[in-house]
C-alpha positions in Angstrom: -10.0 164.2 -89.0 -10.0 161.8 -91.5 -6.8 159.0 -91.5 -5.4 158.2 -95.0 -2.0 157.1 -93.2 -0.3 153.6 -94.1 0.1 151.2 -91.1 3.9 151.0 -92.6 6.6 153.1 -93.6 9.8 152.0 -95.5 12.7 155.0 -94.8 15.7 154.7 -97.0 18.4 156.4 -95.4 21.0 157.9 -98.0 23.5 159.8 -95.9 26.3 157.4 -97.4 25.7 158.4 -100.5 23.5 161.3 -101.5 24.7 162.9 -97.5 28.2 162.4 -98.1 28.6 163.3 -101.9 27.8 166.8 -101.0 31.2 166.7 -98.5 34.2 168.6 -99.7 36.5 166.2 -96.9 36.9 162.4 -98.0 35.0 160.4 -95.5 37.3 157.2 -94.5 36.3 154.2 -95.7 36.0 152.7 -91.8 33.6 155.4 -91.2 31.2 154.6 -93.3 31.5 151.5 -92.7 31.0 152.3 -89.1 27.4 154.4 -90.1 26.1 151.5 -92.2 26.8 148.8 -89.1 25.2 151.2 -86.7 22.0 152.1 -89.7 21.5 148.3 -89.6 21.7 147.9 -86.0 19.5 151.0 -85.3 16.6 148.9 -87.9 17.1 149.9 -91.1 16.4 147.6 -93.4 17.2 150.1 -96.7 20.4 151.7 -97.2 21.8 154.1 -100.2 25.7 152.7 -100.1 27.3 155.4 -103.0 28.0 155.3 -106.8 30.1 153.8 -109.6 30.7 157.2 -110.9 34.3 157.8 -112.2 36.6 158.7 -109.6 37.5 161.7 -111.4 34.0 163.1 -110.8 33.2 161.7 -107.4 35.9 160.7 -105.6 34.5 160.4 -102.5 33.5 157.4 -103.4 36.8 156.2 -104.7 36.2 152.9 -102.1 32.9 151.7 -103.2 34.1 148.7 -104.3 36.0 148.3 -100.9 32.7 149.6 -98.9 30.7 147.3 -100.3 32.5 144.3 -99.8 33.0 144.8 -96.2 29.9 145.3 -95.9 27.9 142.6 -93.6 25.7 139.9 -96.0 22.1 140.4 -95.1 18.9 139.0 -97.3 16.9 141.8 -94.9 18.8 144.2 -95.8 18.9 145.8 -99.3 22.1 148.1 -100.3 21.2 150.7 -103.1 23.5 151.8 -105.6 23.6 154.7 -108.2 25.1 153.7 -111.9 24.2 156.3 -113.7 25.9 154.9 -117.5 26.9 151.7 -119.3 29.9 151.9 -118.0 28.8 152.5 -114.4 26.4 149.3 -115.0 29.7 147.4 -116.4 31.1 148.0 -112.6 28.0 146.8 -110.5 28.3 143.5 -113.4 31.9 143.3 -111.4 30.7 143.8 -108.0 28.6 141.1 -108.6 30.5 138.7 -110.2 32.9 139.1 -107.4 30.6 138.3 -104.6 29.2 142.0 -103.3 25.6 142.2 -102.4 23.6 144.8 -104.2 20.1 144.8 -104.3 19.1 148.0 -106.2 20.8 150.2 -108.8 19.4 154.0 -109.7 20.3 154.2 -113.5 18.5 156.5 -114.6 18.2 160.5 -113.4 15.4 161.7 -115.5 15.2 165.2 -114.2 12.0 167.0 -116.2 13.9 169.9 -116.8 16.3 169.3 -119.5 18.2 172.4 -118.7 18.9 170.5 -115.2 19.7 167.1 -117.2 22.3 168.9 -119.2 23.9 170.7 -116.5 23.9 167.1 -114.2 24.3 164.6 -116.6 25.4 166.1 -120.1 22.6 164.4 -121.8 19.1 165.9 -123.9 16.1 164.1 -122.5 16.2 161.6 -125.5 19.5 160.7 -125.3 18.8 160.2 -121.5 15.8 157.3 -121.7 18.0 156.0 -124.8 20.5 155.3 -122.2 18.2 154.7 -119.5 16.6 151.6 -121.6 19.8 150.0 -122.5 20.9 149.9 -119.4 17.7 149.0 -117.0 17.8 145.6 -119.5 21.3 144.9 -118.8 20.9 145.3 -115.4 17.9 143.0 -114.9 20.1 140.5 -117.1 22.7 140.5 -114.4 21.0 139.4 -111.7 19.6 143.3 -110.3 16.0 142.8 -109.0 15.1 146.1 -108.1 16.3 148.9 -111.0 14.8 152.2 -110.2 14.4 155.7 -112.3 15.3 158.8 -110.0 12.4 161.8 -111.7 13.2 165.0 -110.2 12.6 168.7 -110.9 8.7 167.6 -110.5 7.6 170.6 -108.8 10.1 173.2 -110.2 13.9 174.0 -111.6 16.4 175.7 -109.8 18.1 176.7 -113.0 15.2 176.4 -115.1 12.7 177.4 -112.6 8.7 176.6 -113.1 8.3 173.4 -114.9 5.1 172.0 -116.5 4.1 169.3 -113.9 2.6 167.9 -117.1 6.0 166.1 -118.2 6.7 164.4 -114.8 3.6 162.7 -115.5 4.6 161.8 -118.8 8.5 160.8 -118.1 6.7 158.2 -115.2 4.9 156.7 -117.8 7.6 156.4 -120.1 9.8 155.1 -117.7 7.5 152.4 -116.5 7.4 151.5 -120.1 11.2 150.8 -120.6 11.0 148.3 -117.9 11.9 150.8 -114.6 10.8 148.6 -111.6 10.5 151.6 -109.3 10.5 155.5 -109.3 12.4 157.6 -106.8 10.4 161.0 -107.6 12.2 163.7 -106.1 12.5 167.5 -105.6 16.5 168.4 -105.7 15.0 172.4 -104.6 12.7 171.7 -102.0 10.0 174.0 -103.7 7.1 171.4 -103.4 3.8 172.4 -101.1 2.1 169.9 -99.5 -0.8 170.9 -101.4 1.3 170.3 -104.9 2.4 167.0 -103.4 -0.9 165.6 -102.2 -2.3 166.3 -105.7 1.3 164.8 -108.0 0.9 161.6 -105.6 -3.0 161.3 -105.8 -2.6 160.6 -109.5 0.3 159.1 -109.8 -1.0 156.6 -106.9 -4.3 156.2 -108.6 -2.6 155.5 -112.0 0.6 152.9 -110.3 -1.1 152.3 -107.3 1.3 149.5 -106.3 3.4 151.2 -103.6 6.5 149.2 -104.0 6.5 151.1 -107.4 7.5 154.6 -105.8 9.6 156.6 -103.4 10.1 160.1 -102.6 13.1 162.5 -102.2 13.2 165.7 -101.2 16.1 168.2 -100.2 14.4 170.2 -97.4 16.1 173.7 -98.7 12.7 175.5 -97.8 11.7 173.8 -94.6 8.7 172.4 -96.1 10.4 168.5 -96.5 8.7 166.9 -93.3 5.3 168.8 -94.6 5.6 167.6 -97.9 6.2 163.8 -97.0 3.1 164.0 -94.8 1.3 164.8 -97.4 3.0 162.4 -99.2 1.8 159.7 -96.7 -2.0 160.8 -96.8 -1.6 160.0 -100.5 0.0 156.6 -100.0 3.5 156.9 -100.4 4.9 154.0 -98.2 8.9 155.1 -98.6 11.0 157.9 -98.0 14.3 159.0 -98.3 15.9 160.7 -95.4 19.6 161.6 -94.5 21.4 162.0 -91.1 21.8 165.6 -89.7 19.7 166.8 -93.2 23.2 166.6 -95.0 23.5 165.9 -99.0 22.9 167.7 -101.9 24.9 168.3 -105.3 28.3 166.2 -105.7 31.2 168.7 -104.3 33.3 170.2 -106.8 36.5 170.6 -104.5 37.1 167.6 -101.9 40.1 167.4 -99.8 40.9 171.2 -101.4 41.5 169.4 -105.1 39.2 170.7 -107.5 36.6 167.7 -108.8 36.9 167.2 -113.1 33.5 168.3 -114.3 31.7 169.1 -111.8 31.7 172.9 -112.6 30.1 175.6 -110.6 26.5 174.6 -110.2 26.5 174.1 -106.6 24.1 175.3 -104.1 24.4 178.3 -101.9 21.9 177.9 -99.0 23.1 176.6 -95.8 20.3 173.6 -95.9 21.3 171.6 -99.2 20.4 168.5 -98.2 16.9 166.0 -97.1 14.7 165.2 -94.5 16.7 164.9 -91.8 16.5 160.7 -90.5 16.1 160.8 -86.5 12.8 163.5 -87.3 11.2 161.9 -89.6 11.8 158.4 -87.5 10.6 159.7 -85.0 7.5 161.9 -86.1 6.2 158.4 -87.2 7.2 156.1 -84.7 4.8 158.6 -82.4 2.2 158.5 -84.7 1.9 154.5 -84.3 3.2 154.2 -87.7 5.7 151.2 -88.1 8.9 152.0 -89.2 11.1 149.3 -87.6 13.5 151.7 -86.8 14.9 152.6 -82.9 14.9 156.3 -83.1 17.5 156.4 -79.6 19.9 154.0 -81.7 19.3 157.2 -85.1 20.3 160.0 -82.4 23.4 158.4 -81.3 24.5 157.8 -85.0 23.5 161.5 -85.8 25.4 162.7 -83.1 28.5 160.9 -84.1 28.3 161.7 -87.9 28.6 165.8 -86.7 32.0 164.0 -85.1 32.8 162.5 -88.2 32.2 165.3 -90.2 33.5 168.4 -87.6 30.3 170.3 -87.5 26.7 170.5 -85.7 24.2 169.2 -88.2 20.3 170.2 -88.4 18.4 167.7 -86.2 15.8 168.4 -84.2 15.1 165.5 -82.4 18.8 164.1 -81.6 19.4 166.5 -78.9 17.0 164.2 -77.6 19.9 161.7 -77.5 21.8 163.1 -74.3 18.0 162.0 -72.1 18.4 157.9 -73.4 22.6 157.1 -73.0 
């Protein structure tokens, strides 16, 4: 068998942010602090902190600003934010004027459906990269180094259902062109084959074939996620975003039993709503030789303590592993 694998692997873990924002219970501030100690500790070097969303939309990220200054100052470690308007960008301006570390803002969610685009972020397709341009330039011009795009309904709608995969090839392109340093292409349904994936990357990989230039996302709804970033690896993808315990998915629309402003109904049924769950993924590679950098013991402790947090058992395969290594 032939080995297209990477000798590397970067994995972003989001559970603060896109693992969290799906929670209908306000996580304290100390606990996440507490997770993105423990994320460092364990080896992760790339961590997804939360968003300057209004409160009124998100508020479980009503201490971001708190979060991120008590955060530890690391030049290994890069904290990701999302600041998905101008005014969004006007608060990570702040954060930085007041001494925070962030080292990479998502502003733009450039989903190829624009049914999906309307439903998540109120905007047509136009008015979305109008946005999107304004705001990558202003964020380069405050000091951001790394300002990423997040393409997603690639492989399909959940609203919209089939899209042409045509246009994800076209809204890369685009978004390269308005000065995007990096895309996060994702897959919000979890519809992608590894067949569909090995073929999207190929090209995309032959046309950008810098690798610092892409990352992948996928919420593993169908159970194909771990599949899908394998196939993902064979065609050079280098990093991967993964949550703890699978959890994430579309921002609640009732947290702490208060309704959220605007979210509306669109909210997904299933049971699995949210990623590739962290301690598998970690640890599917670390046994393949591949370098991650990452102690998957340290990943099942933290997974174990994050169902604690949160009051539940989680879907992880691997950190029932965790009770063989205390």
């Amino acid at each position: 068998m032939k080995n297209n694998l990477p000798k590397k692997v970067d994995i972003l873990d989001v559970t603060l942010r896109d693992g969290f924002q799906h929670e209908e219970m306000f996580i304290p501030t100390e606990s996440k602090l507490w997770i993105a100690n423990k994320l460092i500790d364990a080896g992760f070097k790339r961590i997804e902190i939360g968003t300057f969303s209004h409160v009124q939309y998100v508020p479980q990220f009503k201490d971001i600003f708190e979060l991120l200054k008590t955060l530890p100052h690391d030049d290994n470690v890069e904290y990701t934010v999302l600041a998905l308007n101008t005014r969004a960008c006007e608060r990570v301006a702040e954060a930085l004027e007041a001494g925070i570390q962030i080292d990479r803002v998502l502003c733009g969610q450039l989903a190829t459906s624009e049914t999906y685009a309307r439903k998540n972020m109120n905007r047509t397709h136009k008015e979305l990269f109008a946005e999107a341009e304004k705001n990558v330039k202003f964020l380069h011009n405050i000091g951001i180094k790394k300002v990423f795009a997040n393409i997603g309904t690639i492989f399909g709608c959940p609203i919209q259902g089939k899209i042409p995969i045509e246009i994800a090839y076209e809204f890369v392109d685009r978004s390269f062109d308005i000065g995007f340093d990096e895309i996060e292409h994702s897959d919000p349904d979890g519809i992608a084959t590894p067949i569909a994936v090995y073929e999207y990357f190929s090209k995309i990989m032959n046309r950008y074939p810098n690798t610092e230039m892409h990352s992948f996302h996928v919420h593993d709804i169908r159970g194909m996620g771990i599949a899908a970033y394998y196939a993902a690896l064979e065609a050079g993808v280098t990093a991967f975003d993964c949550s703890m315990g699978g959890i994430g998915g579309q921002v609640a629309n009732i947290v702490d039993k208060v309704p959220v402003k605007g979210v509306g109904d669109y909210y997904f049924a299933q049971e699995r709503t949210g990623l590739v769950e962290t301690c598998d993924f970690v640890t599917m590679l670390n046994a393949m030789k591949i370098e991650t950098g990452i102690d998957e013991k340290k990943c099942y402790k933290i997974e174990k303590t994050v169902e604690r947090i949160l009051g539940r058992k989680l879907d992880s395969y691997t950190s029932c592993l965790y009770n063989n290594h205390v």
